[in-house]
Backbone bond lengths (Angstrom), bond angles and torsions (degrees), N, CA, C in turn:
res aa  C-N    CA-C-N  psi(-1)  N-CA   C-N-CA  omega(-1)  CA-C   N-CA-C  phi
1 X - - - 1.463 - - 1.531 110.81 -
2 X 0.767 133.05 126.76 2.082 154.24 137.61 1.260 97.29 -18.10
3 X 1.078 138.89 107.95 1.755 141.52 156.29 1.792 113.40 -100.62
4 X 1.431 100.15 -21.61 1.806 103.88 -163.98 1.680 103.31 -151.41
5 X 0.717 136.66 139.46 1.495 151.19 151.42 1.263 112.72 -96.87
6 X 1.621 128.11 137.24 1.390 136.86 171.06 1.493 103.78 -136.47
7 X 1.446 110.42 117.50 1.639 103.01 -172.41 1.714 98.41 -165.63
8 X 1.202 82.70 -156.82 1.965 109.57 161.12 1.376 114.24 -113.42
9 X 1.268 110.01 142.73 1.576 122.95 -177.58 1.836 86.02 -81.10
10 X 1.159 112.07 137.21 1.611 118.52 175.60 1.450 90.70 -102.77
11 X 1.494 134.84 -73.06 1.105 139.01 -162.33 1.365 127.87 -138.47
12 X 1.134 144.74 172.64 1.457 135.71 168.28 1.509 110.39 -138.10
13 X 1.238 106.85 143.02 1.870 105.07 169.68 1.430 114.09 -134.95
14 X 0.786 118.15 -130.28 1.771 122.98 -161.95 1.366 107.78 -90.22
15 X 1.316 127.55 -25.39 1.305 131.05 -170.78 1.491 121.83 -152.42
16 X 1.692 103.46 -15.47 1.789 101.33 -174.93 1.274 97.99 -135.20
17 X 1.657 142.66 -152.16 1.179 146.79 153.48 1.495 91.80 -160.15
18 X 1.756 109.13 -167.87 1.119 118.04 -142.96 1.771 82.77 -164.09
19 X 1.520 97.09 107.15 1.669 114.46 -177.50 1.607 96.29 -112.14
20 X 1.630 103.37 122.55 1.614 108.02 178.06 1.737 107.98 -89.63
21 X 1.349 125.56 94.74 1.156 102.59 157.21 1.381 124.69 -99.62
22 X 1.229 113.69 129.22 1.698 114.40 -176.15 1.230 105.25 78.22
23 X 1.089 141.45 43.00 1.396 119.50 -176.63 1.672 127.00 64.80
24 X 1.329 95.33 0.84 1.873 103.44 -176.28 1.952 97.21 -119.17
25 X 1.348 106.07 102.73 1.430 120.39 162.17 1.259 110.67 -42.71
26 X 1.240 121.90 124.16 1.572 132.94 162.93 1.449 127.20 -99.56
27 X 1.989 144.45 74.73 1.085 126.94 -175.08 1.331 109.93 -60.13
28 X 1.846 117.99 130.37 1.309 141.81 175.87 1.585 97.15 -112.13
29 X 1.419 110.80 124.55 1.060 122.36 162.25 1.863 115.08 -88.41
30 X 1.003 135.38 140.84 1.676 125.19 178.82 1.606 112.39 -170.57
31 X 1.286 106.70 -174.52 1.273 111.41 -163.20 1.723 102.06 -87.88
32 X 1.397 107.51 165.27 1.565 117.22 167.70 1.274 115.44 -24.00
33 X 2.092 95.92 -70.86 1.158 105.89 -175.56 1.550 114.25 -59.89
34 X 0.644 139.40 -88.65 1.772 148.78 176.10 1.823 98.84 2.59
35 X 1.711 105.19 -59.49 1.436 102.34 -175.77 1.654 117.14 -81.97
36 X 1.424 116.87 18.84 1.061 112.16 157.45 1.604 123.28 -131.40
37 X 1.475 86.83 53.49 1.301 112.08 171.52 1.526 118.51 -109.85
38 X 1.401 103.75 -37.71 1.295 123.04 179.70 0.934 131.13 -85.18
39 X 1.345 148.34 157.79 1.536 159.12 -93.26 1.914 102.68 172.74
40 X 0.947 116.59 141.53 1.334 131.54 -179.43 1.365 87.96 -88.01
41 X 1.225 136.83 134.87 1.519 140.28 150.02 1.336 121.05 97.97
42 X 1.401 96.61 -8.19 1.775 112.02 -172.28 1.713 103.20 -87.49
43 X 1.214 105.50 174.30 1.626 120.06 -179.71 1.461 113.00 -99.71
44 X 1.075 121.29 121.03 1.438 137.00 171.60 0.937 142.42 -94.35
45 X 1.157 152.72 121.98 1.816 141.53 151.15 1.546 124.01 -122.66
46 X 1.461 108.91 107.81 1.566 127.98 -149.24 1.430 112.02 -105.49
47 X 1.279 134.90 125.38 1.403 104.09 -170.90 1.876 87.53 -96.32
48 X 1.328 110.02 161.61 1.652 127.31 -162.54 1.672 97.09 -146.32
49 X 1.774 114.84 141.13 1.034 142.04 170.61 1.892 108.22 -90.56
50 X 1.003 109.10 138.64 1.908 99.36 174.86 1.619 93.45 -111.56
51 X 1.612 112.57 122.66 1.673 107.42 166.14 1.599 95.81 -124.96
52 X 1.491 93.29 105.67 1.797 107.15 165.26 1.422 113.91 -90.40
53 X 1.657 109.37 140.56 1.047 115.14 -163.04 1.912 94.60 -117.02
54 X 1.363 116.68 -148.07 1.310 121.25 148.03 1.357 128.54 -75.59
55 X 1.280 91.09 -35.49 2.067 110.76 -168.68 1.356 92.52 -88.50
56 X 1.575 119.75 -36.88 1.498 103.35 -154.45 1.318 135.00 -145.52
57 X 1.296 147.61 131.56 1.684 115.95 177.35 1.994 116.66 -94.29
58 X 0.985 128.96 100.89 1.506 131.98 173.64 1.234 113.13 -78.57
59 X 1.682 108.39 133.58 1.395 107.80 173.18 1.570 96.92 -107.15
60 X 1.632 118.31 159.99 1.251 106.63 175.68 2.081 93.17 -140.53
61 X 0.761 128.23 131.44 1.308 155.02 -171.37 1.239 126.57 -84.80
62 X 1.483 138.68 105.45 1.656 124.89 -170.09 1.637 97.99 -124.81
63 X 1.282 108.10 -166.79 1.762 102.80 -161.26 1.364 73.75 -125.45
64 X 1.247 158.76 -15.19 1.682 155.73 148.58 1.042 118.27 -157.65
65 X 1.349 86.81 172.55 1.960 109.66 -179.69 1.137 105.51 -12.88
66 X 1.534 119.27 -83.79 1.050 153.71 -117.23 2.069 93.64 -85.63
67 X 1.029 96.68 -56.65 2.032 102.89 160.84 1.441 107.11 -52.56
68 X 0.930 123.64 -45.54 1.811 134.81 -166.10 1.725 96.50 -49.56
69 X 1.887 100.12 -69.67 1.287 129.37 -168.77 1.196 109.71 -25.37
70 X 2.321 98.90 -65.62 1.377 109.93 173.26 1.180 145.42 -40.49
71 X 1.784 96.81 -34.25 1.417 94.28 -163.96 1.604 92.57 -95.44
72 X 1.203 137.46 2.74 1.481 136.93 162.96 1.168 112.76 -78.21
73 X 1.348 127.82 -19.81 1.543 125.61 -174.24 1.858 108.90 -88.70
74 X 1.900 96.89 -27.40 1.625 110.90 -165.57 1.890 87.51 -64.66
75 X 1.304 97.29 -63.78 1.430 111.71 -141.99 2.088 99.23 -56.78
76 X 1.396 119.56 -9.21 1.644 122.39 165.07 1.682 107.67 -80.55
77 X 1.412 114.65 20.40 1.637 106.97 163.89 1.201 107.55 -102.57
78 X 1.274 130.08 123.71 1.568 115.44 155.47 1.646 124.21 -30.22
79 X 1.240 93.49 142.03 1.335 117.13 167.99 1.702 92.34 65.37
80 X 1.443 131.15 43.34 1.516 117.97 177.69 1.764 79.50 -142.29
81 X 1.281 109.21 108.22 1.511 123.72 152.97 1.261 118.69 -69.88
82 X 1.588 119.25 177.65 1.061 119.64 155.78 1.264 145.94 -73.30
83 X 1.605 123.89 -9.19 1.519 141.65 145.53 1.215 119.41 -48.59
84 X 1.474 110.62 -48.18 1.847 128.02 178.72 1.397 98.90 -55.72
85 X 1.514 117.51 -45.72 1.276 107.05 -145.65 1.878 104.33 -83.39
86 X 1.454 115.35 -28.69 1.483 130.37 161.02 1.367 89.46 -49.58
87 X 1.502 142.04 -72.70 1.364 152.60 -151.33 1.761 97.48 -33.30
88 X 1.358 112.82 -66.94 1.315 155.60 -136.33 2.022 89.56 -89.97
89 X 0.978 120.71 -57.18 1.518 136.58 -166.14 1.907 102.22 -84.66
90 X 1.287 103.77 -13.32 1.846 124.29 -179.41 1.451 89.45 -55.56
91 X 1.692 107.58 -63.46 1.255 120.67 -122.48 2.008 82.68 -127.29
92 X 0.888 143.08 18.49 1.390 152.76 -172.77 1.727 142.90 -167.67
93 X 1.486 106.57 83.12 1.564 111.21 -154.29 1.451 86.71 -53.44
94 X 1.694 101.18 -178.85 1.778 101.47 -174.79 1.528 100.98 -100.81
95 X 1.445 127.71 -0.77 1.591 105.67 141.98 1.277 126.45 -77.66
96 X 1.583 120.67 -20.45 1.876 105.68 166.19 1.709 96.02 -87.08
97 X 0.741 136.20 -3.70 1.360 123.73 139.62 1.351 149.79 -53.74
98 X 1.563 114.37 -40.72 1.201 128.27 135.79 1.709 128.31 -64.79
99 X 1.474 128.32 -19.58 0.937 109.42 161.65 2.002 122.46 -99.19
100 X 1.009 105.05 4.73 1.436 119.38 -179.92 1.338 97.12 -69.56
101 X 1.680 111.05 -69.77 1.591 106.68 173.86 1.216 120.23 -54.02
102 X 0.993 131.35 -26.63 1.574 136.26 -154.61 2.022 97.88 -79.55
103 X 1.330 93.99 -38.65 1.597 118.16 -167.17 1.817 100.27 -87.13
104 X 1.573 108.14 -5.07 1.971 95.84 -158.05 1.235 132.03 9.62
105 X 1.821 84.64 77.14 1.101 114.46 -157.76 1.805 91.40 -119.07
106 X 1.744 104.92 90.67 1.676 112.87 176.66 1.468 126.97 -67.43
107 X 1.285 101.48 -20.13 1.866 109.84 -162.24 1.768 87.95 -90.85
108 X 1.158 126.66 -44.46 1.741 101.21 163.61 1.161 144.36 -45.73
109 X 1.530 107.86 -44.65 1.383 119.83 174.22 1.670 106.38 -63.80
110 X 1.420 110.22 -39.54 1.724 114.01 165.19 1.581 128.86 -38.85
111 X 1.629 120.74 -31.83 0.915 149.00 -174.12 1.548 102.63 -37.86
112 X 1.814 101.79 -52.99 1.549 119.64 -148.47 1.414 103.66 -75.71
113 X 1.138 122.92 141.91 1.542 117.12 154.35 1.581 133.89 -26.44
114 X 1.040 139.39 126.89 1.232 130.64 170.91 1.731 111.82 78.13
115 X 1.605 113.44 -4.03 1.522 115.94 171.84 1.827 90.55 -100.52
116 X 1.473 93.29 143.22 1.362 116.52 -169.14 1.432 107.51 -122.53
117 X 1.149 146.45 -179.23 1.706 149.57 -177.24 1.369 97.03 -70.19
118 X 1.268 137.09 -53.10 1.578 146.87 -134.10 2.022 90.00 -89.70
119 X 1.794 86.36 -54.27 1.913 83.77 179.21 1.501 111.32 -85.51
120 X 0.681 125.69 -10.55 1.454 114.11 168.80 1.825 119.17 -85.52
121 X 1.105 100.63 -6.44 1.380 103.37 176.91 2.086 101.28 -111.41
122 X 1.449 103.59 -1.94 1.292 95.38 173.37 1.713 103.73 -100.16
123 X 1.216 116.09 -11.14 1.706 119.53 156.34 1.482 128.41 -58.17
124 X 1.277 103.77 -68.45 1.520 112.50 161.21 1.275 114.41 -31.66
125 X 1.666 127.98 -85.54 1.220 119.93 162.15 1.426 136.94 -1.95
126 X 1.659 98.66 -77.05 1.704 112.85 -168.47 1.868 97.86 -71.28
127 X 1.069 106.33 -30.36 2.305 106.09 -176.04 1.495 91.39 -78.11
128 X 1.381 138.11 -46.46 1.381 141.35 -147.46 2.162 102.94 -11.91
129 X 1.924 95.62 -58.22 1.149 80.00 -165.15 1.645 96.07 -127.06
130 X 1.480 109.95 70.57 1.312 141.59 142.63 1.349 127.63 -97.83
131 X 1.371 105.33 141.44 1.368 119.40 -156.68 1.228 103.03 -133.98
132 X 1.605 118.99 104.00 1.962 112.78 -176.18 1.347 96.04 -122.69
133 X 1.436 109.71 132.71 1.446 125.28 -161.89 1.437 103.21 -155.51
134 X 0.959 121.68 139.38 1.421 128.44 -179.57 1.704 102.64 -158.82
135 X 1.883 95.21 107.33 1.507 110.20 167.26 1.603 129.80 -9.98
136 X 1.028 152.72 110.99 1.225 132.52 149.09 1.423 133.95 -14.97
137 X 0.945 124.56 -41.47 1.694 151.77 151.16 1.065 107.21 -25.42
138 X 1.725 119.75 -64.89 1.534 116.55 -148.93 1.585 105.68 -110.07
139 X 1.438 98.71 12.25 1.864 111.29 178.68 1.530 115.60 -68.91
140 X 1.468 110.29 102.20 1.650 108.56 -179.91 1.659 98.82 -54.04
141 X 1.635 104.37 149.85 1.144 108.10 -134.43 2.049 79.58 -159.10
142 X 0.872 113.18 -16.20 1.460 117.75 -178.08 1.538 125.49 -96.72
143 X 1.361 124.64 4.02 1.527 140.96 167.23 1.553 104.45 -59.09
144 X 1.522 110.94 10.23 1.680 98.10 178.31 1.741 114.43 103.01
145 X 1.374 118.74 -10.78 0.802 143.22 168.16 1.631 153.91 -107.30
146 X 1.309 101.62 66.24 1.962 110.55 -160.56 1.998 97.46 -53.52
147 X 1.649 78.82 154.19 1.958 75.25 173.96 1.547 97.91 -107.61
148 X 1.380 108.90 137.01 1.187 107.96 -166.36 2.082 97.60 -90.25
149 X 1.924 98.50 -177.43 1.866 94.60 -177.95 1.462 96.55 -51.50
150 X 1.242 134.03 -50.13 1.257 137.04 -128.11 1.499 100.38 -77.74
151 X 1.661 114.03 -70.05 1.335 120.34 158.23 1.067 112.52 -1.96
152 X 1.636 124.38 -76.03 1.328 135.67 -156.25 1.054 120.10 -70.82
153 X 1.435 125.33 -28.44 1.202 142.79 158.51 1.602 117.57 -50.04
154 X 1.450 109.51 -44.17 1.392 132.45 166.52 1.550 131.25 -41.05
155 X 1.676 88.21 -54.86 1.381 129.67 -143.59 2.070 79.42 -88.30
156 X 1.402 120.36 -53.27 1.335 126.65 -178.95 1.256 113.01 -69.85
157 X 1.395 143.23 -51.58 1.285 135.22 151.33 1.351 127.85 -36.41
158 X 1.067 129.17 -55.19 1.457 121.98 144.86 1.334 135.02 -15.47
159 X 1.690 103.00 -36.80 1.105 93.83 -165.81 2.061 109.62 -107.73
160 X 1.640 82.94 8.24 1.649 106.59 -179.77 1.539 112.24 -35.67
161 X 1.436 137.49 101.17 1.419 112.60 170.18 1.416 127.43 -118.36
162 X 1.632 118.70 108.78 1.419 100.53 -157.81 1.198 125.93 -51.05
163 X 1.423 112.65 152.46 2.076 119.11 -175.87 1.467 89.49 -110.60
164 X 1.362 105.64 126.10 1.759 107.07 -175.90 1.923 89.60 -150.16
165 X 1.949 90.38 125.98 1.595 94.48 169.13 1.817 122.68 -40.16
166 X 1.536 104.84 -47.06 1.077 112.79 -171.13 1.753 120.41 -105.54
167 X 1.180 105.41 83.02 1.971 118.86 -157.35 1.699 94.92 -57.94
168 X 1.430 113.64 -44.96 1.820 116.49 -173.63 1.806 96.71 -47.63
169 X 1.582 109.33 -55.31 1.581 95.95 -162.24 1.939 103.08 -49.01
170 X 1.066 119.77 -51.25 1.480 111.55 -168.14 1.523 110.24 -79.18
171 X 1.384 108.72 2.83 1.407 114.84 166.66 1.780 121.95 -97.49
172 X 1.090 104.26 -10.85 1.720 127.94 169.59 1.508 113.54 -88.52
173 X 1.889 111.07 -29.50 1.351 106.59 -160.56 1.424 90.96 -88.76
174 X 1.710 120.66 -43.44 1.330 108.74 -168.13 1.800 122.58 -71.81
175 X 1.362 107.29 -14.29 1.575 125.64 164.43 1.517 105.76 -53.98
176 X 1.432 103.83 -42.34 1.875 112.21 -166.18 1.617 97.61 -66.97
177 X 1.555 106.05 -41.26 1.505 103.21 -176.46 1.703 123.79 -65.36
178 X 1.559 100.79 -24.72 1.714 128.78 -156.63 1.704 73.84 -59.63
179 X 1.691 88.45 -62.60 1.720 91.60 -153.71 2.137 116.15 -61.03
180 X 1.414 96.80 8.31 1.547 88.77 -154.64 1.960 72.47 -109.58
181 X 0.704 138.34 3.14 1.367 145.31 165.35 1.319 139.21 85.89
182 X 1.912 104.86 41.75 1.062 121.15 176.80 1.732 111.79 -95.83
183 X 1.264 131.21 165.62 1.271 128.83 157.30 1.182 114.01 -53.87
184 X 1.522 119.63 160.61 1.316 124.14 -166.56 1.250 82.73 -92.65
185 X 1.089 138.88 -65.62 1.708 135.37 -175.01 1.781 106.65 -0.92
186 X 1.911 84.03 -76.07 1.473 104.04 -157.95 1.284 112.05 -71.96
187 X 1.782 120.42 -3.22 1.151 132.15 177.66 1.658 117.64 -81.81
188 X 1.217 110.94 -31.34 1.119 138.06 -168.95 1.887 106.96 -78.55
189 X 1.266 110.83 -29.66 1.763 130.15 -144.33 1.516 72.92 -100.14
190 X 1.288 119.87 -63.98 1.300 134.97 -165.54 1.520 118.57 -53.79
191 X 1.188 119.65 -64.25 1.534 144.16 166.20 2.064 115.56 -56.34
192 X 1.401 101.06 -5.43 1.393 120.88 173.17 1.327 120.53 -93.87
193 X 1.410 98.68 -49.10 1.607 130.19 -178.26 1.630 91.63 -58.17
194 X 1.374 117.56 -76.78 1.070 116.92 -163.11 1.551 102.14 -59.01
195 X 1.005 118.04 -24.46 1.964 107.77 -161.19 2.052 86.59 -77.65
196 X 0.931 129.80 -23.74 1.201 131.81 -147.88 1.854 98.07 -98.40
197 X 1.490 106.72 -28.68 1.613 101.60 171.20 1.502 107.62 -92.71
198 X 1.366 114.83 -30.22 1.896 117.69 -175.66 1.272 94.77 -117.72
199 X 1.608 133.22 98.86 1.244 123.61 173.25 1.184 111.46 -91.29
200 X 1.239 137.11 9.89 1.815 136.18 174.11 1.571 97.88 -118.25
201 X 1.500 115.42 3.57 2.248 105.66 173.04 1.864 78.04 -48.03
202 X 1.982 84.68 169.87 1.216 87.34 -178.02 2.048 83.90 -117.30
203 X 1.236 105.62 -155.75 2.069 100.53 -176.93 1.597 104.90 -64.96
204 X 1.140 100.01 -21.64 1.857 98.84 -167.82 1.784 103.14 -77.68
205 X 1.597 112.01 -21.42 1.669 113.73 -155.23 1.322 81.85 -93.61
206 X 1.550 127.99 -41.13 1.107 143.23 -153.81 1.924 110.49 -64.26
207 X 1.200 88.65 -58.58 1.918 101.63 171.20 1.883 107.41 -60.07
208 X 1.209 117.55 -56.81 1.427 122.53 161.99 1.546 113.78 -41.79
209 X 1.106 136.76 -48.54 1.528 135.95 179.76 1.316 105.47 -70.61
210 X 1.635 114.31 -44.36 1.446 119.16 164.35 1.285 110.22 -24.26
211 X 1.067 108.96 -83.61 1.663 144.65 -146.92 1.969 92.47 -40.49
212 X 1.671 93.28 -46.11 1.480 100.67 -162.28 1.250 100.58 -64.04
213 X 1.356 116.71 -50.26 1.578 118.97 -170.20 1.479 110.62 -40.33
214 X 1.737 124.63 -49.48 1.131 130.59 -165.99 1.219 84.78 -84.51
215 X 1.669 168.38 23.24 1.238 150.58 139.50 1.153 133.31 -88.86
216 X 1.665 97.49 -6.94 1.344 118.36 -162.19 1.964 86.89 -98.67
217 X 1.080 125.26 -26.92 1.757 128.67 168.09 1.299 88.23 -59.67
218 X 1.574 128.27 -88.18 0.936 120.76 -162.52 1.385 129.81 -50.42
């Protein structure tokens, strides 16, 4: 099996590219993001999945771990291939990935091509209490792209998720927001944030801290 590619990017198109190592072309299939990372002529090192079929061998290509992980965790849902799961990773880094599920949050996963109401709400579900995380440490980091302090700093906050004895209160507060007519996403980000600076607010302090977070955008 293919775990890594080290080469030259030859080309890129709509959905795969074409890494020369040695003189031997490699088709990489991958996500948006991933292929708009890359550079015609530049130097690469990609980590790649091998899915052999009868008909075929596919490589599929992520810009790290942490994308890799995802799209290994997507592709154990029914009815989520490996096209879906590029579809899905196009339009969703794997921290709004982790907080989409975290938030069951369906109308994101909807976003992607080929995800529909029925499968995107059969994602949510089956991930609900999945957890994809991949160290800072072990994040390929060589696609041409160093992570700088700041990033990382970024990159870990992001991935902040409040731990609260009582999960219903921040599950009541961000409902309070659903209905007051924010996205559940941003309801969820919000109602976290705050649980994560006041961890004893109670649902009432909790929607109020909310409120600020989304004022503090505006």
């Amino acid at each position: 099996m293919i775990a890594k590619l080290r080469g030259i990017v030859d080309s890129t198109g709509e959905d795969s590219c074409i890494i020369d190592v040695n003189g031997v072309g490699y088709l990489v299939f991958a996500s948006a993001k991933t292929l708009a990372r890359l550079k015609a002529g530049q130097p690469v090192s990609i980590l790649t999945e091998t899915i052999v079929r009868e008909d075929s061998i596919t490589l599929f290509g992520f810009a790290d771990a942490w994308e890799k992980e995802w799209f290994l965790t997507l592709t154990k849902v029914q009815g989520v291939g490996a096209k879906v799961c590029l579809a899905i990773l196009s339009v969703l880094s794997p921290s709004q990935l982790s907080q989409a599920v975290a938030a069951q949050d369906k109308n994101s996963f909807s976003r992607a091509n080929g995800v529909g109401p029925k499968l995107a709400a059969r994602i949510v579900t089956e991930l609900k209490d999945k957890i994809v995380t991949i160290p800072l440490r072990d994040v390929a980091k060589d696609i041409n792209m160093d992570i700088t302090p700041d990033e990382q700093t970024e990159d870990y906050e992001d991935n902040l998720v409040a731990r609260d004895d009582d999960p219903s209160k921040m599950e009541d507060a961000i409902s309070a927001l659903v209905n007051l007519g924010y996205q559940r996403l941003e309801a969820y980000k919000a109602v976290n944030q705050a649980s994560l600076n006041n961890p004893d607010a109670d649902m009432a302090e909790l929607i109020r801290l909310a409120l600020k977070e989304f004022a503090k955008k505006d």
